[in-house]
LOMI-9799 format. One record per residue (C-alpha): residue in one letter; x, y, z; residue number from 1. Coordinates in pm, 1 decimal, always signed. Layout:
// residues N
+------+----------+----------+----------+-----+
| type |     east |    north |       up | seq |
+------+----------+----------+----------+-----+
|    A |        X |        Y |        Z | NUM |
...
+------+----------+----------+----------+-----+
// end
This chain:
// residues 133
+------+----------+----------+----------+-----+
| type |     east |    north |       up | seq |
+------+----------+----------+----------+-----+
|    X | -15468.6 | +30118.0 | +11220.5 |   1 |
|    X | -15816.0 | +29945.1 | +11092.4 |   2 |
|    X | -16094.5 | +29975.7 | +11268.4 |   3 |
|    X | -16474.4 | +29831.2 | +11222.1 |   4 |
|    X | -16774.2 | +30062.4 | +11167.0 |   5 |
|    X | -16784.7 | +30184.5 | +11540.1 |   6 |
|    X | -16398.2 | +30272.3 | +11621.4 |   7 |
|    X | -16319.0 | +29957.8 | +11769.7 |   8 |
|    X | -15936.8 | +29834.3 | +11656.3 |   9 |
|    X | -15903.8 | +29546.1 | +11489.4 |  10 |
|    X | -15578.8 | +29564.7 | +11332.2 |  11 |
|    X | -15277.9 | +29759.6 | +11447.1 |  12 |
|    X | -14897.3 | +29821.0 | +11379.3 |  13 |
|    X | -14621.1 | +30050.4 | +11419.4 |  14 |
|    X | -14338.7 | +30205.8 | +11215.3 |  15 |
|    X | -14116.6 | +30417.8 | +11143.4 |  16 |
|    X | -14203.3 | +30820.3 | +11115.0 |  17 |
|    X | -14055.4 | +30790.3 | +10767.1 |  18 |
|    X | -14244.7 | +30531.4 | +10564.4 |  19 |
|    X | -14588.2 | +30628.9 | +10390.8 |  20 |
|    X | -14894.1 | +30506.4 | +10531.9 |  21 |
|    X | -14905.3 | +30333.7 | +10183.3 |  22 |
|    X | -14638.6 | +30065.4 | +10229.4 |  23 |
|    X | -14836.3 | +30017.1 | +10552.3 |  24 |
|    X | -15185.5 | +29884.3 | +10400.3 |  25 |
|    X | -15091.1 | +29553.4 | +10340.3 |  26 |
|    X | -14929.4 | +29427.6 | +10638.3 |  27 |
|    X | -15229.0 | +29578.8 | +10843.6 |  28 |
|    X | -15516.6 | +29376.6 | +10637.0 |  29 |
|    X | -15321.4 | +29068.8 | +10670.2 |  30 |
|    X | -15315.4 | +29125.3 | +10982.2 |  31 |
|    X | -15696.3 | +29087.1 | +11057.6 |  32 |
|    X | -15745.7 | +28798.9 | +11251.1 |  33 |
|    X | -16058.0 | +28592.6 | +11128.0 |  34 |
|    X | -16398.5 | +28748.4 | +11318.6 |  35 |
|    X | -16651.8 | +28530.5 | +11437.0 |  36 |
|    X | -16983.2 | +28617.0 | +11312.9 |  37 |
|    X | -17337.7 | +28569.0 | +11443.7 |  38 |
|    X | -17428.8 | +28328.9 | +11172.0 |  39 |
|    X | -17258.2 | +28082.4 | +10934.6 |  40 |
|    X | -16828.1 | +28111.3 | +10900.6 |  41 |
|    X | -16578.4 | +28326.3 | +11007.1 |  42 |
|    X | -16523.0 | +28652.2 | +10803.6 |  43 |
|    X | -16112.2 | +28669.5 | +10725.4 |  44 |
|    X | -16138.4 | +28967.5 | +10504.2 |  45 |
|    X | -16346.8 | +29299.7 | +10542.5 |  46 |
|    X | -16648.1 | +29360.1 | +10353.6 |  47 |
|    X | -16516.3 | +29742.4 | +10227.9 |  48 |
|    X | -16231.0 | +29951.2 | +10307.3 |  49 |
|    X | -16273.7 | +30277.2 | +10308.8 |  50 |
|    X | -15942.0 | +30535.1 | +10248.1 |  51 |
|    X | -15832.2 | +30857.7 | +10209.7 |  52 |
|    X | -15626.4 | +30998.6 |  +9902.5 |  53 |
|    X | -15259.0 | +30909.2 | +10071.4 |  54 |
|    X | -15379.2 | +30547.1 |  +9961.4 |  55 |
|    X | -15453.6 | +30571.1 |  +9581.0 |  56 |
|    X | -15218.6 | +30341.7 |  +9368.4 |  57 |
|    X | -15325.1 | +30123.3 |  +9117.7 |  58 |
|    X | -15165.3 | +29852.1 |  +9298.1 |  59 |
|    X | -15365.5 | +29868.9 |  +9638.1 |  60 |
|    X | -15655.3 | +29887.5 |  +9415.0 |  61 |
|    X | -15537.7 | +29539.2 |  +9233.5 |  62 |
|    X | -15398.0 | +29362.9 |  +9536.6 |  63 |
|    X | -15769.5 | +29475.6 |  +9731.4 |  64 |
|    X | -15946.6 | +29300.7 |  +9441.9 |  65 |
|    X | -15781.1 | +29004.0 |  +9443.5 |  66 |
|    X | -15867.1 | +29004.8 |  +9739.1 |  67 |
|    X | -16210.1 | +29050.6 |  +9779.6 |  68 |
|    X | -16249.1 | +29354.9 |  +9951.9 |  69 |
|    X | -16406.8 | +29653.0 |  +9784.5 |  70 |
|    X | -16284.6 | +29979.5 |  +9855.9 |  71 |
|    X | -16335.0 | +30311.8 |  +9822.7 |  72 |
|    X | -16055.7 | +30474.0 |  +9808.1 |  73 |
|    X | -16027.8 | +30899.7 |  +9710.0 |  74 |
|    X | -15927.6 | +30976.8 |  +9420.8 |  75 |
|    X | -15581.7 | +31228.2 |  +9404.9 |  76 |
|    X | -15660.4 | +31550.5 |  +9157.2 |  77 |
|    X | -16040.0 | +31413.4 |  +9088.1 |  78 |
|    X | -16241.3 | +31381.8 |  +9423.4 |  79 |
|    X | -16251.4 | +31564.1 |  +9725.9 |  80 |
|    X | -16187.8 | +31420.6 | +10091.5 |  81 |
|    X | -16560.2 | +31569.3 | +10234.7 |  82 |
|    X | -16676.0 | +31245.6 | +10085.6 |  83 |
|    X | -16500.9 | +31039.3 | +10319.3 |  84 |
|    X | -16539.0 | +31235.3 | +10644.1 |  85 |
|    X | -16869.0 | +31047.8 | +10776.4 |  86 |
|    X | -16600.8 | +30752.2 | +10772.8 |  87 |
|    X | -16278.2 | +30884.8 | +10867.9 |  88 |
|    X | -16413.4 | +30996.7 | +11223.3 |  89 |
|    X | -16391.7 | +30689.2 | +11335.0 |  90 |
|    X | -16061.5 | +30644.9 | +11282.5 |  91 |
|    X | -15996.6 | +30964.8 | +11443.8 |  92 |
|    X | -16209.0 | +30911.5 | +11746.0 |  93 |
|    X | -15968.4 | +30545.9 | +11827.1 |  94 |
|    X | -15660.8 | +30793.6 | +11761.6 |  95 |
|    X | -15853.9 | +30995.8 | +12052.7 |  96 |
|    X | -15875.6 | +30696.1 | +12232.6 |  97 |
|    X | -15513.5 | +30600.0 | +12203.2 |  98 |
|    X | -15365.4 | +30926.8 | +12289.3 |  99 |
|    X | -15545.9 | +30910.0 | +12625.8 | 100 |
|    X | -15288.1 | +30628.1 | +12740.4 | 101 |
|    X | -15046.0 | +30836.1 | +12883.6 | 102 |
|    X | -14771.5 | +30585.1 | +12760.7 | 103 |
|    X | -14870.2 | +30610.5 | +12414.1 | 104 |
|    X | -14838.9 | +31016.2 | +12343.9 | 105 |
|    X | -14486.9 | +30975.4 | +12327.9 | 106 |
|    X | -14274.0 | +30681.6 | +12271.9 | 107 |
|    X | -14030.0 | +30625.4 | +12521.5 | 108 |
|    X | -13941.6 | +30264.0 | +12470.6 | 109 |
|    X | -13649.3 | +30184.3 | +12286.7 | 110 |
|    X | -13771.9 | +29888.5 | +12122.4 | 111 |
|    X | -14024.7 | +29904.6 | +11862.0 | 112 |
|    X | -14189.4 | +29566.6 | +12023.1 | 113 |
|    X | -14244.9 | +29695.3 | +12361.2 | 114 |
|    X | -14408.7 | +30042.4 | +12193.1 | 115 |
|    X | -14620.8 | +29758.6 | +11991.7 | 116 |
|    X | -14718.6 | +29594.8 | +12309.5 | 117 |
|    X | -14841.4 | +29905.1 | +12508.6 | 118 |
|    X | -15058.0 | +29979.8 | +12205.2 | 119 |
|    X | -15209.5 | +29618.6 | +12213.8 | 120 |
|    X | -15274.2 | +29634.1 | +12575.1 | 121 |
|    X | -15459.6 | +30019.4 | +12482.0 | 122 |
|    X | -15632.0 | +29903.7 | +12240.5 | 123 |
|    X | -15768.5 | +29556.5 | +12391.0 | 124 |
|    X | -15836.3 | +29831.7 | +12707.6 | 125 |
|    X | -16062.6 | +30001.1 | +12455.3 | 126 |
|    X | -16219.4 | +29721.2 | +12307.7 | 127 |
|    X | -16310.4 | +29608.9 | +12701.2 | 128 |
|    X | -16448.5 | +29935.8 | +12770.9 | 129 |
|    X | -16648.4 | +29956.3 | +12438.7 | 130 |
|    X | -16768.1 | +29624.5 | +12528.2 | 131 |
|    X | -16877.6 | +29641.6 | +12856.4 | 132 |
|    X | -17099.8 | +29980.2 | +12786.8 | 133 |
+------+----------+----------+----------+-----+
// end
């Protein structure tokens, strides 16, 4: 999952309980859909990404680059995580969020797109009550 600044999702996916959240990082920032901003064009691409130590290869790091986006990603064996925990609660709070939809704690669905769609409909739930506050 990504989120903006405040918790609210803006990209999401599912997979299987044996893949690292690695292989995962890609998929989910191409996912972004362009945001419309206040003033001048649409933003495709987050200004930073900000990620624990389970995401430190050299080739996130390139393919971020290229990309645009600067990150700030842990560092395994050199940094600790503390550094990253005024960040990372907002991730956690949305995983909160989620696991209040009574569908999502555990998956029952056979098919991995149905399981997908129940977590879109949660998460466009949260954005609506986020919204409307």
């Amino acid at each position: 999952m990504i989120t903006e600044r405040t918790g609210l999702p803006i990209s999401i996916g599912i997979s299987g309980a044996n893949l690292h959240d690695s292989q995962a990082l890609e998929p989910l920032v191409r996912g972004i859909p362009p945001i419309r901003s206040r003033r001048g064009p649409r933003r495709r691409r987050p200004a930073k990404l900000h990620a624990d130590k389970g995401y430190d290869y050299d080739h996130l790091r390139r393919w971020l680059r290229l990309r645009g986006i600067t990150h700030r990603i842990a560092r395994k064996g050199i940094e600790s995580s503390k550094r990253l925990g005024r960040h990372r609660w907002t991730i956690e709070r949305t995983m909160a969020w989620l696991a209040g939809c009574r569908r999502l704690h555990r998956r029952y669905e056979r098919k991995a797109d149905h399981f997908l769609a129940f977590t879109s409909i949660a998460c466009t739930l949260i954005c609506y009550r986020r919204l409307t506050k």
